[in-house]
C-alpha positions, -999 to 999 in steps of 0.1 A, spaced: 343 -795 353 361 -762 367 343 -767 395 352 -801 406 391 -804 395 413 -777 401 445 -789 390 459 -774 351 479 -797 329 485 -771 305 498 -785 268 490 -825 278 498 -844 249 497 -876 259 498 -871 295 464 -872 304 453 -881 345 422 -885 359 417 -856 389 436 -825 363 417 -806 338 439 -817 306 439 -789 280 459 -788 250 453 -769 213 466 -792 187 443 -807 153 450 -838 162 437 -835 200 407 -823 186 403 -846 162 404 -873 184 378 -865 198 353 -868 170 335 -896 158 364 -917 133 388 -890 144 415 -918 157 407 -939 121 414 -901 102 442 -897 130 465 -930 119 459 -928 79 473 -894 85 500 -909 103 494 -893 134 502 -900 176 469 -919 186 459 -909 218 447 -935 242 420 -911 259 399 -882 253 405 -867 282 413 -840 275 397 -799 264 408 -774 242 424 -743 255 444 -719 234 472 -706 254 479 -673 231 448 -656 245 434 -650 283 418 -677 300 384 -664 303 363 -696 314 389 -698 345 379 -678 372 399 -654 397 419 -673 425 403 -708 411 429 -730 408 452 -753 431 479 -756 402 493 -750 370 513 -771 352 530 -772 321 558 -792 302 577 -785 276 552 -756 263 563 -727 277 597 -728 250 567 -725 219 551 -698 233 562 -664 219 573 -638 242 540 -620 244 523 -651 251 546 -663 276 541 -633 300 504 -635 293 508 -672 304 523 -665 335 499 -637 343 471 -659 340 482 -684 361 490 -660 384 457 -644 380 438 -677 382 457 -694 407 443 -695 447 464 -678 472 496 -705 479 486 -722 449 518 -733 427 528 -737 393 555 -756 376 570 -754 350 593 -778 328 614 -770 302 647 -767 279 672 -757 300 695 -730 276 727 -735 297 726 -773 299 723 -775 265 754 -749 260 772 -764 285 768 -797 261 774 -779 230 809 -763 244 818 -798 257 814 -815 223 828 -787 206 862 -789 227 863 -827 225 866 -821 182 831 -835 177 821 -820 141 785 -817 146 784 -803 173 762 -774 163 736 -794 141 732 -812 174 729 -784 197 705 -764 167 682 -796 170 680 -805 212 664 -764 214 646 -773 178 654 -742 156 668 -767 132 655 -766 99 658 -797 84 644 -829 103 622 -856 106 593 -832 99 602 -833 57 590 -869 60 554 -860 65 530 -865 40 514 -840 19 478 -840 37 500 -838 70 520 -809 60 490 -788 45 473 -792 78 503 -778 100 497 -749 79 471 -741 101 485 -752 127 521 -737 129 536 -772 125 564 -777 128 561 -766 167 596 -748 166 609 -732 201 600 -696 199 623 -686 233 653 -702 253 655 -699 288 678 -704 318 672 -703 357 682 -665 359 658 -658 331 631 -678 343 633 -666 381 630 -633 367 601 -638 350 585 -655 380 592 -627 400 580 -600 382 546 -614 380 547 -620 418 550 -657 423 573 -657 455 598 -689 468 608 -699 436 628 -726 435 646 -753 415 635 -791 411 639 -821 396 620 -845 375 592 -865 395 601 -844 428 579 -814 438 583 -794 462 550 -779 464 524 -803 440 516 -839 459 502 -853 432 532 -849 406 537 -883 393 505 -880 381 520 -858 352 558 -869 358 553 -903 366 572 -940 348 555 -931 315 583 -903 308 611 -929 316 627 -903 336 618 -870 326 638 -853 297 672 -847 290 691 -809 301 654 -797 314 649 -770 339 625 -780 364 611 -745 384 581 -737 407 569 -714 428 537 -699 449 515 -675 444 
């Protein structure tokens, strides 16, 4: 499989292409992949997946079955935020590590400063919520649609981590930084559905995202 694709959609979910190894780590991924895993997968409530396209890959750790200067390009949405700060420099390593000479990677995510810039805006126009609002678009708030689980659901997100709260905000200085010190070179700022290094991005931004998310920092770069 390594051998043939050599494109990374790290952390897939749903978004699942022909032509991209996509990995992701959660139960319910994995579940679906078993025999009545989508029938266990809805009484529980869960997202049913319409392929099983996808492999397991934990992100926390190194990624040992991915050789050397392998891959074409790494990409990642709306993961990097749950990683913890250990795990996110280990991340970037490894795609560095992984990724062929001018290969790219790209990564989407919250973007800290939009969503402040949002927050100070509704805070100066008297809107009383303001902060409950702002605590729940970077999800550290504590109370949400998660409490209306069941209990089978909640006992397995013990093992899981569930709920996925963000673990780390970032921001284009943060991020370029971070880029940088690994040694990914002409970084640069995007938007949604335009690359300016991966061809094939609507494969993994295409009409199924309606547009891409709101106050999200789009940012690639080559190795």
């Amino acid at each position: 499989l390594y051998d043939i694709m050599t494109k990374l959609n790290l952390g897939c979910g749903q978004i699942r292409p022909d032509g991209w190894i996509n990995a992701d780590s959660s139960m319910n991924t994995m579940l679906q992949k078993l025999p009545l895993g989508k029938w266990i997968a809805r009484s529980l409530g869960s997202v049913i997946f319409d392929t099983s396209n996808v492999v397991y890959m934990n992100l926390n750790k190194r990624w040992r079955h991915i050789p050397d200067s392998s891959v074409e390009v790494v990409y990642a949405s709306h993961l990097f935020e749950h990683l913890e700060i250990e795990s996110s420099k280990l991340f970037l390593a490894e795609a560095y590590r992984t990724l062929k000479p001018n290969g790219s990677i790209r990564l989407v995510m919250p973007d800290l400063y939009a969503h402040c810039k949002e927050y100070v805006a509704s805070i100066d126009n008297g809107q009383v919520e303001a902060s409950k609002l702002l605590l729940w678009a970077i999800n550290l708030y504590d109370k949400g649609p998660d409490d209306k689980h069941s209990v089978i659901h909640k006992v397995l997100g013990l093992f899981q981590g569930y709920p996925h709260r963000h673990k780390y905000m970032y921001d284009k200085l943060s991020l370029t930084k971070l880029f940088s010190d690994v040694g990914f070179r002409d970084i640069r700022l995007s938007e949604y559905g335009q690359s300016h290094y991966i061809k094939d991005i609507l494969d993994v931004e295409g009409p199924h995202l309606y547009g891409g998310y709101a106050n999200s920092i789009y940012i690639e770069a080559l190795k």
